[in-house]
SELUM-55463 format. One line per field, with one value per residue (C-alpha): residue number from 1; x, y, z. Coordinates in steps of 0.05 Angstrom, whole numbers, m for minus. Example, Ala and Ser with C-alpha at 12.3 -4.5 7.8 and 13.67 -1.06 7.14 Angstrom:
resi <- c(1, 2);
x <- c(246, 273);
y <- c(m90, m21);
z <- c(156, 143);
***
This chain:
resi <- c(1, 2, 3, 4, 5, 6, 7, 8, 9, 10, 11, 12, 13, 14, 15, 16, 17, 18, 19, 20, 21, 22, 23, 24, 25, 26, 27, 28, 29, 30, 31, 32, 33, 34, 35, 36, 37, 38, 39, 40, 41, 42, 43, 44, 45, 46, 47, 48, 49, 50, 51, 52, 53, 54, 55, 56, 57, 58, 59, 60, 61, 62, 63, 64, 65, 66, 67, 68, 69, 70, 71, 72, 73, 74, 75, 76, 77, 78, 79, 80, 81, 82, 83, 84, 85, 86, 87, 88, 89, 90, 91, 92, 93, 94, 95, 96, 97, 98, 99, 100, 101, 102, 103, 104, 105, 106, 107, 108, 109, 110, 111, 112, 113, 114, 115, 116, 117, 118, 119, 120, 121, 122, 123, 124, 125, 126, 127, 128, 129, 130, 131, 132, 133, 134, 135, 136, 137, 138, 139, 140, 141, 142, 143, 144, 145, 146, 147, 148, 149, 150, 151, 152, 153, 154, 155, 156, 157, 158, 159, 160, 161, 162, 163, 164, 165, 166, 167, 168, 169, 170, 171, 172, 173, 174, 175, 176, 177, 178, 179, 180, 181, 182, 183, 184, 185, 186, 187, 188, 189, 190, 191, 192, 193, 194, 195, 196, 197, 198, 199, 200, 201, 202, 203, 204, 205, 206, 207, 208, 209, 210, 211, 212, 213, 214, 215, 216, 217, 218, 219, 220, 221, 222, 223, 224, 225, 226, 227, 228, 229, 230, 231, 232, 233, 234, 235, 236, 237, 238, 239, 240, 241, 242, 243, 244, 245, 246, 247, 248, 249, 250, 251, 252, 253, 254, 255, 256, 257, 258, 259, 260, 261, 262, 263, 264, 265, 266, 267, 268, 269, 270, 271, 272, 273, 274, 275, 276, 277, 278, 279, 280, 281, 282, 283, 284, 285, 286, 287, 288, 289, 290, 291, 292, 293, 294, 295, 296, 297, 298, 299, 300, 301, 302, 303, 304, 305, 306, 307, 308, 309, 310, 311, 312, 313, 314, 315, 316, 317, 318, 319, 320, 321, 322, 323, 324, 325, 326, 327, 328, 329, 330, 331, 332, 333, 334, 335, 336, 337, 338, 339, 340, 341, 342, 343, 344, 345, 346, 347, 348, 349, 350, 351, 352, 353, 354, 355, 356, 357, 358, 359, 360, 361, 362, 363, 364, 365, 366, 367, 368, 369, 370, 371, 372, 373, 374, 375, 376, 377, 378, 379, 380, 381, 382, 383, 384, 385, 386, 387, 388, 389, 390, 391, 392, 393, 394, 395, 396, 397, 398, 399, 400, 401, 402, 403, 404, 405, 406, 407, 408, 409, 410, 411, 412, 413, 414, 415, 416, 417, 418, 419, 420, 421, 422, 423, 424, 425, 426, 427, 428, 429, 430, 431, 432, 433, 434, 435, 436, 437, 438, 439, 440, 441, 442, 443, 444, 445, 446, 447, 448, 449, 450, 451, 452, 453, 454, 455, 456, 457, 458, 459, 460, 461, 462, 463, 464, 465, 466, 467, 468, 469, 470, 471, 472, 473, 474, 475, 476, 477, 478, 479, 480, 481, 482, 483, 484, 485, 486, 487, 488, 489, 490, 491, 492, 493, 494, 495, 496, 497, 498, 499, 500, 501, 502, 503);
x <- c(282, 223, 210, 120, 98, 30, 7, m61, m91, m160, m184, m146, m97, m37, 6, 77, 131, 196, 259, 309, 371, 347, 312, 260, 177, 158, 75, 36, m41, m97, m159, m216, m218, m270, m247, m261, m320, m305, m360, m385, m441, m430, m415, m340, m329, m295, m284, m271, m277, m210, m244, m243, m184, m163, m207, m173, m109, m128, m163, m106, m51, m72, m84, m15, 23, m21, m1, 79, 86, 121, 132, 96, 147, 205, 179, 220, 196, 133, 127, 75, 55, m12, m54, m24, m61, m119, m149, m153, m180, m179, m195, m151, m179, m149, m218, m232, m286, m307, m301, m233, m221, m183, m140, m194, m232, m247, m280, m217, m202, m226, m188, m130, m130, m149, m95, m39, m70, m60, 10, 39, 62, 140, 127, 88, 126, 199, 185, 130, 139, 69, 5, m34, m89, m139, m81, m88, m74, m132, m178, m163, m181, m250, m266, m245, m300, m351, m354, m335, m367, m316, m251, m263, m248, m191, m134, m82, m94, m52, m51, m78, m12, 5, m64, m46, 17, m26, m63, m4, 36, m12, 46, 14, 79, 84, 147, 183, 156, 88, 78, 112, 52, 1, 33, 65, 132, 178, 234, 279, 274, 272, 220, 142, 113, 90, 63, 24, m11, m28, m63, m99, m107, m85, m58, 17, m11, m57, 0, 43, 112, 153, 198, 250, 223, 269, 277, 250, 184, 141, 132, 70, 29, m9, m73, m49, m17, m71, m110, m60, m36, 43, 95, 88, 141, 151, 180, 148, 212, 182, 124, 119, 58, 45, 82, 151, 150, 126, 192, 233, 207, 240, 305, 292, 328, 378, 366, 342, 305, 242, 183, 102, 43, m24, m70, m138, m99, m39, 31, 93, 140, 214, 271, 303, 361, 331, 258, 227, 181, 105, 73, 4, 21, m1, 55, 74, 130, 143, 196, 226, 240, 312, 310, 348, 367, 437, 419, 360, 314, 244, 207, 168, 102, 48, m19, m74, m143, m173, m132, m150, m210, m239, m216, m259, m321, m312, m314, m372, m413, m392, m353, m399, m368, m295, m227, m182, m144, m200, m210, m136, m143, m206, m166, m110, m160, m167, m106, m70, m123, m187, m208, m224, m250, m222, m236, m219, m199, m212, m272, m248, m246, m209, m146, m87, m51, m113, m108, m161, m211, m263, m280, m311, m293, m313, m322, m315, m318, m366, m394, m455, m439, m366, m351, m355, m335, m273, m264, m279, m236, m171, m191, m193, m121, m92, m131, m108, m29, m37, m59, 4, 39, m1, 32, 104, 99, 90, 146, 200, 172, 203, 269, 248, 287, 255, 290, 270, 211, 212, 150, 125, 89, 27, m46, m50, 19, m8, m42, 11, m40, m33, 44, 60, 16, 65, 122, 105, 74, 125, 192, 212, 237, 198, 238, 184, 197, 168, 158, 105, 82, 75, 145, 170, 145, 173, 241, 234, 224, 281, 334, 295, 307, 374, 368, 406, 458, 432, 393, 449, 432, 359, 356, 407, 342, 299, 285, 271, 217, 203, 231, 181, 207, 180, 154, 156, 93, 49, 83, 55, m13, m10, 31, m31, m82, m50, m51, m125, m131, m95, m146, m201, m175, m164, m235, m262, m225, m239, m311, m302, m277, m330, m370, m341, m343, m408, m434);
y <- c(18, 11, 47, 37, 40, 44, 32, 70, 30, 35, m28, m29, m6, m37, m30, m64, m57, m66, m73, m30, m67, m140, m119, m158, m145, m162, m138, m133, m109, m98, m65, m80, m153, m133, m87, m9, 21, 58, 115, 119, 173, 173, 131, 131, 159, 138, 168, 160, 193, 219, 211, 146, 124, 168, 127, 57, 86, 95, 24, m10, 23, 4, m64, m71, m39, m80, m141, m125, m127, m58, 5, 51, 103, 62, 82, 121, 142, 130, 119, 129, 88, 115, 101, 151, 206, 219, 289, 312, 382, 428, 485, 530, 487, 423, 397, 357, 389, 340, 260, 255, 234, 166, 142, 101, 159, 176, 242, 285, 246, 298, 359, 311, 307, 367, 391, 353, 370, 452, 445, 399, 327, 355, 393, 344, 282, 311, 361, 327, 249, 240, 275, 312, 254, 234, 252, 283, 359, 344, 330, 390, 427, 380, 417, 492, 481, 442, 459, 530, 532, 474, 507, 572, 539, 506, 523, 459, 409, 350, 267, 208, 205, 276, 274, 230, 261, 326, 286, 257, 332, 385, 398, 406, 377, 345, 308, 320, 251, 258, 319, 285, 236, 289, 310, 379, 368, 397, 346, 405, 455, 406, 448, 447, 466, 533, 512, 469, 510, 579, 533, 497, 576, 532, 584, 558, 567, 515, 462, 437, 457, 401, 354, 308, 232, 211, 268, 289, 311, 331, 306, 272, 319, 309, 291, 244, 214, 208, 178, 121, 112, 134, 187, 257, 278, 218, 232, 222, 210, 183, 182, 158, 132, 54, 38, 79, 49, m17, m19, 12, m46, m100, m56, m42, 25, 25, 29, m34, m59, m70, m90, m104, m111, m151, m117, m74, m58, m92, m53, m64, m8, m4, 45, 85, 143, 174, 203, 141, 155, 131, 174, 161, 160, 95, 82, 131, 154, 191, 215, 156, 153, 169, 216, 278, 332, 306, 236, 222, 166, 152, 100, 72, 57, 8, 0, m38, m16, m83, m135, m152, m120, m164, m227, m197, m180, m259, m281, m242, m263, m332, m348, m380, m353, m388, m348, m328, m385, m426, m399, m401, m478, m490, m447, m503, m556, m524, m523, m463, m432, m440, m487, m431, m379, m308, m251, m172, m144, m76, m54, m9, 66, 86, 43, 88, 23, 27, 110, 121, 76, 48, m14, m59, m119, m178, m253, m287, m361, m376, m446, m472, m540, m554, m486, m482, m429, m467, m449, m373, m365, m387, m352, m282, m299, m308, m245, m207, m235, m220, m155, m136, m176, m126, m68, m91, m99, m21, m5, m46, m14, 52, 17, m1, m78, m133, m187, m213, m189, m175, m177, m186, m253, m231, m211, m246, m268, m315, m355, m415, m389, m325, m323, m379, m351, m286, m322, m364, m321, m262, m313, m271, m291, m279, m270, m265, m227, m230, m161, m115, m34, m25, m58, m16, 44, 20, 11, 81, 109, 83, 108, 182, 188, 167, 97, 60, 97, 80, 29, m17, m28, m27, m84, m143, m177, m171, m242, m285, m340, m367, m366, m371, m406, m415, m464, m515, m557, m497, m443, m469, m471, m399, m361, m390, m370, m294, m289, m314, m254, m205, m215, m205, m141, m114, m132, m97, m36, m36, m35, 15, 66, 50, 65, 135, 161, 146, 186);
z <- c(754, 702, 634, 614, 546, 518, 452, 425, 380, 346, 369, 447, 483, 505, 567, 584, 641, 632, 676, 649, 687, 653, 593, 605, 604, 676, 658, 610, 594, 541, 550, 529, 517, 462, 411, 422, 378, 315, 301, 227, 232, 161, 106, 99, 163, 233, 292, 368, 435, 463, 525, 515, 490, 565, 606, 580, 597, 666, 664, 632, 668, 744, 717, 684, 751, 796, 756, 761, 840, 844, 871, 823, 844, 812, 739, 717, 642, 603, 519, 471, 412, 382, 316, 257, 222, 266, 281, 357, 372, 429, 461, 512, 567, 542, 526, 457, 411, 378, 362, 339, 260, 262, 210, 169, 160, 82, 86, 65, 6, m53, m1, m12, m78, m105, m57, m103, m164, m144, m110, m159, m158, m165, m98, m59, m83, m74, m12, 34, 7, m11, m32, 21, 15, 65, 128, 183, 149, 96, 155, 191, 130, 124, 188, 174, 109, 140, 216, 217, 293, 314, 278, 310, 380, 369, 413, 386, 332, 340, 334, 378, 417, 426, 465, 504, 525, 532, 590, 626, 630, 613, 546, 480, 439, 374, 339, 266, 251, 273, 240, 175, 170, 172, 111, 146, 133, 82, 83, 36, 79, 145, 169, 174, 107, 106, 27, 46, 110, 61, 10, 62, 101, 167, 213, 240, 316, 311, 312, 371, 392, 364, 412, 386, 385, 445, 499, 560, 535, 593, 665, 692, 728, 787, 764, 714, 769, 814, 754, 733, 805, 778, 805, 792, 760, 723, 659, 584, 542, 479, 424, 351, 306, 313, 249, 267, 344, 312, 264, 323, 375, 316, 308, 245, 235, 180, 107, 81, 146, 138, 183, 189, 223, 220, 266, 252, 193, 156, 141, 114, 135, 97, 123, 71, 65, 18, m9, m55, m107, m123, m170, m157, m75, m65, m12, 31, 73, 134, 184, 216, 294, 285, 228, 228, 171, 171, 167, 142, 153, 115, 135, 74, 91, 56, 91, 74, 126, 113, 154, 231, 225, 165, 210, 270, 223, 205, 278, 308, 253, 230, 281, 336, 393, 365, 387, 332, 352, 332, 272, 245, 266, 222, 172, 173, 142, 77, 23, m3, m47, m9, m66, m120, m65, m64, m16, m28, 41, 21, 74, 121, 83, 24, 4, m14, m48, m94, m114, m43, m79, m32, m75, m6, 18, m33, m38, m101, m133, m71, m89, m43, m58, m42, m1, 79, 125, 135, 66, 81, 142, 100, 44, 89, 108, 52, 18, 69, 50, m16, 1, 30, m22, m70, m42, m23, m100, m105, m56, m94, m159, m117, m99, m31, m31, 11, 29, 101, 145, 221, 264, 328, 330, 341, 322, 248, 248, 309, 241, 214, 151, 147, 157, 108, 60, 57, 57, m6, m46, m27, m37, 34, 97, 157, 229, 281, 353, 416, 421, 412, 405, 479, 495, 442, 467, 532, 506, 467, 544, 566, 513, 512, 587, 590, 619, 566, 532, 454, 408, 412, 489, 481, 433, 468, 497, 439, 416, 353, 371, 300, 229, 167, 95, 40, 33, m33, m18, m6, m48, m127, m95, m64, m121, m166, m116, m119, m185, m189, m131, m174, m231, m196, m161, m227, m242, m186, m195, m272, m249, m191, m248, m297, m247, m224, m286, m296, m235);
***
C-alpha cells in the first residue's frame, strides 16, 4: 500500500511515493525542470494560472507513478503541500476567474495596513497573531475594490492547495490552519473571525467548509482520475501550506522545534504553545498542522521572498549555462566575506521582516579590480544567510528560542556555503534530513487516512544525512561580514524611508 504527496510550489511541483509498510520513498518527480513563470503585469505584482499549476500535476503525477513500477490502484491516499497565502477564485462551475494572486504579490499591502491601524494592534496581535498585511484576506479585499466585475462571480475563495484538492474531488474545503495564514482566524474564539470579514464587507459564504488537516477530506473523482491515471475513489487525507508540511516532514511539532527552508523563498518556521508577540508584524504566525483549541500549536513563521529565486536570477544571467551545483563550487573559492562584497536579497515583493518595505535587491562594495563573479555567487549566499539570520533575530526578540535547525537537505542547503554560513554567523546547529515537502505531504496522507496509527509511526524512517557546526575557522570572518551586512541594510532602509516620506 502507497500514500502520494505533492508539493505546489511557485517555482515546480513536486511529486513522491511512498510505501507505507517500509516507510520508504520508492518515486519521486519535479516538473518543470525550468522554473514555472511568475506573472508581474504590474510592478509589485505576481500571479499564476491555476490551470497551470493543474496541468503539472497531471504531467508530474504519470511521470512519478510510471517511475515507481506499481499498480496505481494500490494508492491508497493522496497529500497536499501548496505555496501559502495565495488568492484562487471561482465561480459555481469550479472555473478560476482570474490569474491567481501568489504569495509574493505586494498589491494588498496599504489594505493591510490600514486594516491594523482601524481594528487595533491589541485585536489583531492577540486574536489573529498578526496584522491583516499583504495575506491572502487583504487580497481578496484588493479585488472586491478594484475588480468589482471579478468579485461579483465568485462562488469560493480559497488558497493554492485547497484548489488543488477542488480538482482531485470536486470538494471546495479549507483547513483551521490554512485559513489562519490568510489572516481569518480568531485564535480566542477558535473560530473564523467574523471582525475581521465586516471590516473587510467579505461575505462568510465566500470561504470554504473547513476540514481538519489530517482526515478523510474528499475522494478522487473520476475525472481526476482519468487525468493523473489514479483510482477513483482514492482518498485525499491531508493539506497544509509549504511551511507547516515542511516543519511536519522534519518532525518538528512540539514547542521549541524549529525548522527552515531555502527555496524560491527562505523560512525559518518555530513551533510555539502559545501566541508570540512582534509589534510591528514582522514575523508571523499561523495555525500549525496539529493545532487544536485545547492544545494549541503556532507555528512561528519568518520569511524572507528573496532566497532561491535571487540564486536563479544569478544563474540565467551570469551563470553561463552552470548548474547550481556549479555555482555553489565556484562559490567555495572565495573566503567568508566575499572580500568586502555585500548583497541585499530583498527582490522579490514586499519584505514583512522589513515593516512590507520593498527596498530591491542590492550589491554593494563591488570593486572592478579585485571582484569576480566568483565573488558575487558567495556573496548571494551568504546575504541570503544573513537574511534569515536577520529575522531569527526578530523571532527570539518574541521568545521564540533557537537552538538547532532541521531541514531537508536540499535546494540552498545543497551549498557547503550557504549552510555554513548560517551556522556561524547564527552560533546554531544545523541537522539536515533527507526529506522533502512532497514526502511530507506523503507521510501527512498516510496518518490522515488511517495507515499509520500517529506521528510517532510516521517519522521512524525519517533520516539525518548531515550535521552542520560551527565552525571556528570560518565563523570570525562571517560574524564580521554580517555585521558589515547589517549596516548596510540599515542604510538602505534609512534611505527607503527618507524617501517615502518624501513622496
Amino acid at each position: 500500500m502507497f500514500s502520494l504527496g505533492y508539493d505546489i510550489g511557485s517555482s515546480s511541483i513536486k511529486c513522491a511515493i511512498l510505501d507505507v509498510t517500509s516507510g520508504k520513498v520508492i518515486a519521486a518527480r519535479s516538473y518543470p525542470e525550468e522554473e514555472m513563470a511568475i506573472l508581474a503585469p504590474s510592478p509589485g505584482w505576481a500571479e499564476q494560472e491555476p490551470e497551470t499549476w493543474w496541468q503539472i500535476v497531471r504531467e508530474v503525477t504519470q511521470r512519478t507513478v510510471a517511475s515507481a513500477s506499481i499498480d496505481p490502484g494500490q494508492i491508497a491516499a493522496i497529500g497536499i503541500s501548496y505555496q501559502m497565502h495565495g488568492l484562487v477564485l471561482v465561480d459555481r462551475k469550479q472555473k478560476s476567474l482570474r490569474p491567481a494572486i501568489i504569495w509574493c504579490d505586494s498589491r494588498a499591502v496599504e489594505i493591510g495596513d490600514s486594516a491594523f491601524t482601524a481594528l487595533g494592534a491589541e485585536y489583531c496581535l492577540s486574536r489573529l497573531g498578526n496584522s491583516p498585511g499583504n495575506f491572502t484576506a487583504s487580497k481578496l479585499r484588493w479585488v472586491q475594490i478594484n475588480e468589482p466585475q471579478v468579485y461579483r462571480l465568485i462562488y469560493k475563495a480559497m488558497l493554492p492547495g485547497d484548489y488543488i484538492a477542488m480538482r482531485l474531488t470536486g470538494a471546495i474545503r479549507s483547513t483551521v490552519s490554512g485559513l489562519s495564514e490568510g489572516i481569518l482566524w480568531d485564535f480566542t474564539d477558535e473560530a473564523i473571525s467574523e471582525q475581521l470579514l465586516q471590516h473587510y464587507a467579505i461575505d462568510r459564504a465566500l470561504l470554504p467548509e473547513i476540514v481538519p488537516t489530517f482526515s478523510l477530506q474528499g475522494e478522487l473523482n473520476n475525472q481526476a482520475a482519468r487525468d493523473l491515471g489514479l483510482r477513483p475513489g482514492t482518498v485525499v487525507s491531508y493539506r497544509a501550506g509549504d511551511q507547516p508540511n515542511n516543519a511536519f516532514s522534519l518532525n518538528v511539532l512540539n514547542p521549541g522545534d524549529v525548522a527552515a527552508t531555502a527555496g524560491t523563498s527562505g523560512v525559518v518556521y518555530g513551533v510555539a504553545d502559545h501566541l508570540l508577540r512582534d509589534n510591528q508584524s514582522r514575523v508571523n504566525q499561523f495555525a500549525h498542522v496539529n493545532h487544536s483549541p485545547d492544545r494549541q500549536r503556532l507555528g512561528i513563521l519568518m520569511c524572507v521572498n528573496g532566497t532561491g529565486i535571487l540564486n536563479s536570477w544569478l544563474r540565467k544571467n551570469f551563470g553561463a549555462g552552470s548548474t547550481y551545483a556549479q555555482l555553489n563550487e565556484l562559490a567555495e573559492k572565495v573566503r567568508p566575506g566575499s572580500d568586502g562584497l555585500t548583497v541585499l536579497p530583498f527582490g522579490n515583493g514586499a519584505e514583512r521582516i522589513l515593516e512590507n518595505k520593498s527596498i530591491g535587491a542590492r550589491v554593494l562594495g563591488l570593486d572592478l579590480n579585485r571582484h569576480t563573479r566568483d565573488h558575487l555567487f558567495r556573496a548571494a549566499q551568504e546575504g541570503i544567510a544573513f537574511a534569515l539570520l536577520y529575522g531569527m533575530n526578530l523571532m527570539k526578540e518574541m521568545g521564540m528560542p533557537i537552538g538547532v535547525i532541521r531541514a531537508g537537505r536540499a535546494n540552498m542547503f545543497l551549498s557547503s556555503v550557504f549552510r555554513q554560513t548560517l551556522s556561524d554567523a547564527a552560533n546554531v546547529t544545523i541537522e539536515l534530513y533527507n526529506t522533502d515537502g512532497a514526502q511530507g505531504a506523503a507521510r501527512g496522507a498516510a496518518v490522515g487516512a488511517g495507515l499509520w496509527k500517529g506521528f510517532d509511526q510516521a517519522f521512524q524512517t525519517l533520516e539525518k544525512v548531515e550535521i552542520v557546526r560551527p565552525d571556528g575557522r570560518t565563523a570570525p570572518g562571517t560574524i564580521e561580514a554580517f555585521q558589515r551586512w547589517v549596516d548596510a541594510l540599515n542604510d538602505a532602509m534609512t534611505a527607503e524611508n527618507s524617501f517615502t516620506r518624501g513622496r
